[in-house]
C-alpha positions as CSV (number, residue, x, y, z in Angstrom):
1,X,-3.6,-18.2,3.6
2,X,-7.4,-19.1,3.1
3,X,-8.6,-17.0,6.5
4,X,-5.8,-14.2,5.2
5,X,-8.5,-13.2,2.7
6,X,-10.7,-11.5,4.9
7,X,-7.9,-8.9,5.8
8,X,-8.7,-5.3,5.6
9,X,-5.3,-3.9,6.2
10,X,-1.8,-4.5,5.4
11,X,1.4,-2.9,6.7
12,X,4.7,-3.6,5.2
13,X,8.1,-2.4,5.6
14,X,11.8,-3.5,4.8
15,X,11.1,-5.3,2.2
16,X,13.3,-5.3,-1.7
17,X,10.1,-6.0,-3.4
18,X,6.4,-6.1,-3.0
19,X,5.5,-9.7,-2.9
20,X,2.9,-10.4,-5.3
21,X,0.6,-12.6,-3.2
22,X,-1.0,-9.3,-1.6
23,X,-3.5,-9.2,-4.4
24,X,-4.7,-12.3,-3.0
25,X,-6.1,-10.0,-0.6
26,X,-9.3,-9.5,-2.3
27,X,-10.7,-7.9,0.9
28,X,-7.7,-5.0,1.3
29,X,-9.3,-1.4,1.8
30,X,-5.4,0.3,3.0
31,X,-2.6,-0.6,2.3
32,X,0.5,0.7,4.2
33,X,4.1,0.5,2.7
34,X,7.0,2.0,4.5
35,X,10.9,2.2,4.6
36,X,12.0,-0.2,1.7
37,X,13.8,2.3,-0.7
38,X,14.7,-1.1,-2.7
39,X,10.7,-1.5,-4.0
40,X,10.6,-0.1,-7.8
41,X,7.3,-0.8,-8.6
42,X,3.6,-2.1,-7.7
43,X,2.3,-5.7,-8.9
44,X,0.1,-5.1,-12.0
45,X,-2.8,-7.2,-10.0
46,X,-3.4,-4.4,-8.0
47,X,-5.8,-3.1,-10.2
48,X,-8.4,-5.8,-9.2
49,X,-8.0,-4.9,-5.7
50,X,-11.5,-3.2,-5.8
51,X,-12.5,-2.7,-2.5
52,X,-8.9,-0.8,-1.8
53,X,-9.8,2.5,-0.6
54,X,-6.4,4.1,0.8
55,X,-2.7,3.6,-0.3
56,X,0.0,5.4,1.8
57,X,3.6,5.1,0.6
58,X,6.7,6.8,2.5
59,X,10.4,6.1,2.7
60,X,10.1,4.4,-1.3
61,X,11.4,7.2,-3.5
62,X,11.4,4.6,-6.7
63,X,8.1,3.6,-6.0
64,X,6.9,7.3,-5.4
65,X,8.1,8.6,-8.5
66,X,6.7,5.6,-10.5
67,X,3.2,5.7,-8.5
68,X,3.4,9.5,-9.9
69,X,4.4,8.6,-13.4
70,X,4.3,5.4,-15.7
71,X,2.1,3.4,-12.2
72,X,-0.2,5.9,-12.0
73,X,-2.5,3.6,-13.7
74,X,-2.3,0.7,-10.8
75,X,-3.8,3.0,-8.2
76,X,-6.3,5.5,-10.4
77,X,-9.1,3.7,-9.0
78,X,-7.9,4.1,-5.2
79,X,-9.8,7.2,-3.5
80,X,-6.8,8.0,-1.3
81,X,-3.6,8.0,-2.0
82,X,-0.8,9.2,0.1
83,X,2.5,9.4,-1.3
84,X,5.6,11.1,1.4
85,X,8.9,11.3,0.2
86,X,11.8,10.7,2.3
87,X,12.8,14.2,3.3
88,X,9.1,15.0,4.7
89,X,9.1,15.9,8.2
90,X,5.1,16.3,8.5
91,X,3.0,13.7,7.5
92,X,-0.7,15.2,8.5
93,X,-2.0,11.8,7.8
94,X,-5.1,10.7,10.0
95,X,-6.0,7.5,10.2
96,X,-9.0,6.3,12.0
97,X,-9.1,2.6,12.2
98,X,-12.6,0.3,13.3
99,X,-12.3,-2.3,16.2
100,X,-13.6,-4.6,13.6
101,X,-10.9,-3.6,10.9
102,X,-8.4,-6.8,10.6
103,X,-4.8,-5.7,10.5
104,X,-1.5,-7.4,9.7
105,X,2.2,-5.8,9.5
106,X,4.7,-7.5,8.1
107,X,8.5,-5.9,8.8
């Protein structure tokens, strides 16, 4: 877990919760979730996850609507924040990812 700190980006889908050891992640500038409708909300560490720059968040509909409501809070200080609902069937999202950027998923 000690070299995990460096990462940049993190992808996770299928999962019932967000496990709270991705704060640990002190380096994180995007964080991906995707397809686990079971997730209902976002650690509360999240906030300290300064140098996060981009969120995206598709196929969660509990944790859209609280990202858009009462966790609006935990991601005010990201710059981008993407949030697709399920029934979306454009997602104009560009990403443009560095050779340098360090990049885990987890499924």
């Amino acid at each position: 877990m000690k070299n995990l700190t460096a990462l940049e980006e993190l992808r996770l889908g299928g999962f019932n919760s967000l496990p709270e050891w991705i704060v640990e992640f002190i380096s994180l500038k995007k964080i991906t979730i995707l397809d686990s409708p079971n997730i209902t909300y976002l650690p509360h560490r999240i906030r300290n996850l300064t140098t996060l720059k981009k969120i995206r968040i598709k196929g969660c509909p509990i944790l859209i609507d609280r990202c858009r409501r009462e966790d609006a809070c935990k991601i005010a200080h990201i710059p981008r924040v993407k949030l697709v609902d399920n029934w979306s069937k454009i997602d104009t999202t560009t990403t443009v990812t560095p050779t340098s950027t360090k990049i885990m998923d987890f499924h």
